[in-house]
C-alpha positions in Angstrom: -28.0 137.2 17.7 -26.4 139.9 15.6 -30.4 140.3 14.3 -31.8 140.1 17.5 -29.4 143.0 19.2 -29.8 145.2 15.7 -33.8 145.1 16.2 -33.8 146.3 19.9 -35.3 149.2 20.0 -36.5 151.9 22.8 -38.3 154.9 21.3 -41.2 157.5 23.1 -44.7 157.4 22.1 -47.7 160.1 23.2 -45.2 160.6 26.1 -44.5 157.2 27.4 -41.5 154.8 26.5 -41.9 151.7 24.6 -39.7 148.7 23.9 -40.0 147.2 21.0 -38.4 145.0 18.3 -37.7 146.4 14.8 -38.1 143.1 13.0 -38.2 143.9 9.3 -41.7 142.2 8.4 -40.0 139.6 6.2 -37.5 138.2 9.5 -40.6 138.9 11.6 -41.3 135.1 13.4 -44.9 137.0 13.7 -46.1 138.5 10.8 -49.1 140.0 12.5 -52.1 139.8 15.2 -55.8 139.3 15.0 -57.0 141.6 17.8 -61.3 142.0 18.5 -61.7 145.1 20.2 -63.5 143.0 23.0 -64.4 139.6 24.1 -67.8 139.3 25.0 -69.4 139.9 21.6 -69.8 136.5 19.6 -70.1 138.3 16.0 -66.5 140.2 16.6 -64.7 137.3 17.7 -66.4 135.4 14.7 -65.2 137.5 12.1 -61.5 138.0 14.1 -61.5 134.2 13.9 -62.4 134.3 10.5 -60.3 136.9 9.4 -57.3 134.6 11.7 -57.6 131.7 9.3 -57.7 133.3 6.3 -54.0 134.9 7.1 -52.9 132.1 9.1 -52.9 130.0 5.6 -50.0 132.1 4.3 -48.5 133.6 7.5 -47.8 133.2 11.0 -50.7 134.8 12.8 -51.6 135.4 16.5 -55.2 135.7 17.9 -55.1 137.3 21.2 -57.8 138.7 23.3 -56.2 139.3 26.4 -56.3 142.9 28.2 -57.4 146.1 27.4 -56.3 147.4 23.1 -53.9 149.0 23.9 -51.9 146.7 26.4 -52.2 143.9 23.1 -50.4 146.3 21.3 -47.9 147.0 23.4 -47.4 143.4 24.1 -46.9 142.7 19.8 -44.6 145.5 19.7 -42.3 143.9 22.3 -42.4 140.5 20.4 -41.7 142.4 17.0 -45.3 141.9 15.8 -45.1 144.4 12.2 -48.8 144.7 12.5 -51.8 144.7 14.5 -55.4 144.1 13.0 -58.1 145.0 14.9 -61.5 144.0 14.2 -64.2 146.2 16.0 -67.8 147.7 15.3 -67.2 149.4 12.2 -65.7 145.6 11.1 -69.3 144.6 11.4 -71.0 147.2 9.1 -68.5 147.6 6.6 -66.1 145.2 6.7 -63.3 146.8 7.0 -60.4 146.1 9.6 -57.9 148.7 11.6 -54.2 148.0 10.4 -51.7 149.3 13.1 -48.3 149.6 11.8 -45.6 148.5 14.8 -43.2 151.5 13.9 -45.1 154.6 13.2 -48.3 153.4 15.5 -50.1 154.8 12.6 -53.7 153.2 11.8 -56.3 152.9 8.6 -58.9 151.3 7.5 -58.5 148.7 4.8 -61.1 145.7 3.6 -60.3 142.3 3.8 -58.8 142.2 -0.1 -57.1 145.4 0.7 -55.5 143.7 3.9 -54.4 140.2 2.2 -52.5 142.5 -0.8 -51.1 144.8 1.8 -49.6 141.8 3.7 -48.6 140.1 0.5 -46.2 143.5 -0.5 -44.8 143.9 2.9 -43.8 140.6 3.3 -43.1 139.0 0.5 -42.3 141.7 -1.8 
């Protein structure tokens, strides 16, 4: 409980509130989420589920492609997601993913190998 209460957090972002749980990545019960930009294109969601089972070996990972981007994100922060991977166009042409970071909201561009060590140091190191 004591973890639960300490993580609780209500901060502003571009204006507009957010609630959100400040799980350190390593007490995180979800380590991160597999979001596809959309849901109609077969070759994103392929490569999201791909990219899905290749972290879900080592981690607890969601897939979720529910709502609008922005709204997924919203809903991990509230859960205490760490991060958010989104796989979109650009995933397609150069393999490369979006990592969105649950406290700053700040984004980049990493390849698969790039993601799996990045997860590795956050949450195991």
């Amino acid at each position: 409980l004591a973890v639960l209460t300490s993580a609780y957090t209500v901060d502003e972002v571009g204006g507009e509130e957010r609630t959100l749980l400040k799980f350190h990545p390593r007490l995180a019960p979800v380590k991160a989420a597999v979001l596809p930009l959309v849901k109609n294109k077969p070759e994103l969601l392929a490569k999201a589920r791909h990219i899905h089972e290749r972290l879900q070996r080592r981690y607890y990972v969601e897939f979720d492609t529910a709502g609008a981007i922005g709204r997924r994100y919203r809903r991990n922060d509230e859960v205490g997601t760490p991060f958010c991977i989104t796989v979109d166009f650009q995933t397609l042409e150069d393999d490369t993913v979006t990592l969105r970071d649950r406290d700053s909201t700040e984004q980049r561009r990493l390849t698969l190998p790039e993601l799996l060590e990045f997860m590795e140091e956050a949450i195991d190191a």
